[in-house]
N, C-alpha and C positions, 0 to 999 in steps of 0.2 A: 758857116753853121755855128750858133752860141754853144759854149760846151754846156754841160750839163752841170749844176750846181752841185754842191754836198755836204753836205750836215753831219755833223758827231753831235749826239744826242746821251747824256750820261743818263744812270737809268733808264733806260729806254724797254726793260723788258714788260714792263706794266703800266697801269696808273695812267698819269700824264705824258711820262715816258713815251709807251706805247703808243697814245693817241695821239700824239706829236710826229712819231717816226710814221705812221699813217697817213695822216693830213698830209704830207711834205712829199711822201713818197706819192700819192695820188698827183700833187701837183706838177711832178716829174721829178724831183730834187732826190738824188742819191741820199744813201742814210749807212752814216755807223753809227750804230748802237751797241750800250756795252750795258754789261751786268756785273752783279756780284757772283749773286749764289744762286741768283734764278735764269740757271744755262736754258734749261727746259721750256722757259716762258722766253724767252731771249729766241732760241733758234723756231719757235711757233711765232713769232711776229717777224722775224727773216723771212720764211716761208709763206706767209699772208702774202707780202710784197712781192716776192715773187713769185707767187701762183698771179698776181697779178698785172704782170709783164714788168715789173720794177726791179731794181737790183739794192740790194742791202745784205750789210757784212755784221756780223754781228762778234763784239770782243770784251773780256773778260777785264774788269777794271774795278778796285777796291779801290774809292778815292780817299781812304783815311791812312792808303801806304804811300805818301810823297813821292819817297826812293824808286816806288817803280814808273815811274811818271816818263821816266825815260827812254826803259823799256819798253812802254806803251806808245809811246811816240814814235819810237821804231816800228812797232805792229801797222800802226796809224798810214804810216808811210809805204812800208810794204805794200798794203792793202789798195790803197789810192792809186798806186806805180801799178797793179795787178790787175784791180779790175775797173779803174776808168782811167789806167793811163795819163795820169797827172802825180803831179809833186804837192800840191794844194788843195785845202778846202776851203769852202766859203762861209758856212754856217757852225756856232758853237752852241747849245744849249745844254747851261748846266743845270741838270734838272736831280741827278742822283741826291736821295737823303733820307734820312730816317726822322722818327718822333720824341716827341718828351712828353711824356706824362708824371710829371713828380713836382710840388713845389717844390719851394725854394728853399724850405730849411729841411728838405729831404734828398735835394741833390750830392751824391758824389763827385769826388773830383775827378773817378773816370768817368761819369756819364758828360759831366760840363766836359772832360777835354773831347772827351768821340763828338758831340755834339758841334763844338769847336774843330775837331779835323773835319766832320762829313762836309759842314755847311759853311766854312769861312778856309781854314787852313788848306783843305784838298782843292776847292773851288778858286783859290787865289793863286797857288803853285799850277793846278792842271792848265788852266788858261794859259798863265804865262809862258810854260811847257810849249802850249802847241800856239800861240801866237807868230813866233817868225815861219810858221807853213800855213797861215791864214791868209787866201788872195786878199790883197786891198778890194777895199771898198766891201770887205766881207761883216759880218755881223755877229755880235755875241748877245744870247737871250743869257738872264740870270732868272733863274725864280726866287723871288722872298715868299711872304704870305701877308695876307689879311690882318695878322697878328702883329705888325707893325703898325699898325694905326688905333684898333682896340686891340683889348687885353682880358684875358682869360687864366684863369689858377689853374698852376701849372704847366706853362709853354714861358716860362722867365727867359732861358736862356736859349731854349728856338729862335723866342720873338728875337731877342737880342742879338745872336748871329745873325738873323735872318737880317734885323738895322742895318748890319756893317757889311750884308750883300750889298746893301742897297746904297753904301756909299761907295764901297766898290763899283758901280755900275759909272757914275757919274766920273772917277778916277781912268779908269781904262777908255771912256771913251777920251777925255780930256790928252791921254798919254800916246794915246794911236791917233788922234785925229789928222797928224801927217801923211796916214796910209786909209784916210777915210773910213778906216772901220767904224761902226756905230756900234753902241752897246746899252741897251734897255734891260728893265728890269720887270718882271711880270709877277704881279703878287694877288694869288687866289683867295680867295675866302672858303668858308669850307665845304670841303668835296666828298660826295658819296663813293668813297674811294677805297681797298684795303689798308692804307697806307696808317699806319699806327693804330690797327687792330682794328679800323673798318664802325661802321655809324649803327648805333641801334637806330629802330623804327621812333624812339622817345625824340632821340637827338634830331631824328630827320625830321619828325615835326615839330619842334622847339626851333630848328634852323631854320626852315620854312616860317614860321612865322616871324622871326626876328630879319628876314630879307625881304627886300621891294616887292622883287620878281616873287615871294612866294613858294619854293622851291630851297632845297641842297643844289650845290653844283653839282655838276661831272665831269669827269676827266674830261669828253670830248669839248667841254665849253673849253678849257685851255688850252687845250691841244691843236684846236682851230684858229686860236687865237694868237700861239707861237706860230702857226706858219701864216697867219694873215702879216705880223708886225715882220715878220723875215721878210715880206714881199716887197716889191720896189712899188705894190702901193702908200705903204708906209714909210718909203726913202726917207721923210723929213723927218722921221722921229727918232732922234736920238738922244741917249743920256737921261731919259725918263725912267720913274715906275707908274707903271700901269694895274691898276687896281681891276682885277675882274672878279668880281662877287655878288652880282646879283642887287647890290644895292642893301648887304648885311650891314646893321649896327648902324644906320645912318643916322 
């Protein structure tokens, strides 16, 4: 019998998060999911999955604190050894992060550095962290955004972490490819989402018409889209970013 796969999914208690730990648990694939501060939205998508015969653990995780990365990796392990009885996972997506809204001759130096831990510094130590308990041949998703390719006042140094996800993607798979892991990079365009204080009706229809498709995204467009690129229908793709937007700014 194949064991059952498993996924750490960061922010995972909303958003893309959520519809990620969704998708993956429907397709039978284990899921931890961690939060910051949204325990309450975290243990309501635990319980989705298993009201619906699925199993998901849910754990608490600030990825702008390095130092406890360890700690966390300990939980990680715990958890795995408890409730499916392994020492390893298969799946990583780093998906935890926050917004900028300020230009560039209005940023502080804590907003660039938080913005630099959530989206570069905590994303490049967490991996690393939990990589020697990654089975081979397993997979890590990164998210960037859309805001790598155009550009908008006000996301300078989003966009600009969000660049050096995306070099990072290509580096990690390059560095594990002895243990087959594959590592993509999934960059959305923009989502009708809460996520940096959520879309007026203006923005939805200014997005909407500046996209192919006609439309905002939504979380679910992404979130079906991380566990299609997890699946070994997409085995050969590795060390890409994948742009999924509807066909915005072309």
């Amino acid at each position: 019998m194949e064991r059952q796969k498993i996924a750490i999914i960061t922010g995972g208690s909303r958003g893309v998060g959520k519809r990620a730990a969704l998708e993956l648990s429907a397709r039978g694939i284990g899921v931890i999911l961690t939060y910051n501060s949204g325990q309450t939205e975290a243990e309501a998508v635990v319980s989705e999955i298993i009201n619906n015969g699925k199993k998901a653990v849910a754990l608490k995780l600030d990825v702008t604190q390095v130092k406890s990365f360890g700690d966390f990796k300990d939980q990680v392990l715990h958890v795995l050894e408890k409730e499916w009885r392994r020492s390893s996972f298969d799946y990583l997506v780093n998906n935890a992060g926050t917004a900028q809204r300020s230009l560039i001759k209005d940023v502080t130096e804590e907003q660039f550095d938080e913005l630099v831990q959530v989206h570069f510094k905590g994303v490049f130590f967490l991996t690393r962290e939990l990589l020697p308990f990654m089975a081979d041949e397993g997979h890590i998703i990164f998210i960037s955004s859309g805001l790598t390719r155009f550009s908008h006042n006000g996301v300078a140094v989003y966009a600009a972490v969000k660049g050096a996800v995306e070099v990072l993607t290509r580096y990690i798979a390059l560095e594990f490819s002895d243990r087959k892991i594959r590592a993509n990079c999934i960059a959305p365009g923009a989502l009708d989402t809460d996520f940096g204080g959520g879309r007026t009706d203006g923005q939805r229809k200014s997005i909407g018409e500046n996209t192919l498709l006609g439309r905002i995204g939504l979380a679910e467009d992404i979130g079906s889209l991380i566990a299609a690129v997890l699946s070994d229908d997409c085995r050969w793709v590795n060390a890409q970013r994948i742009e999924a937007s509807g066909g915005i700014n072309v």
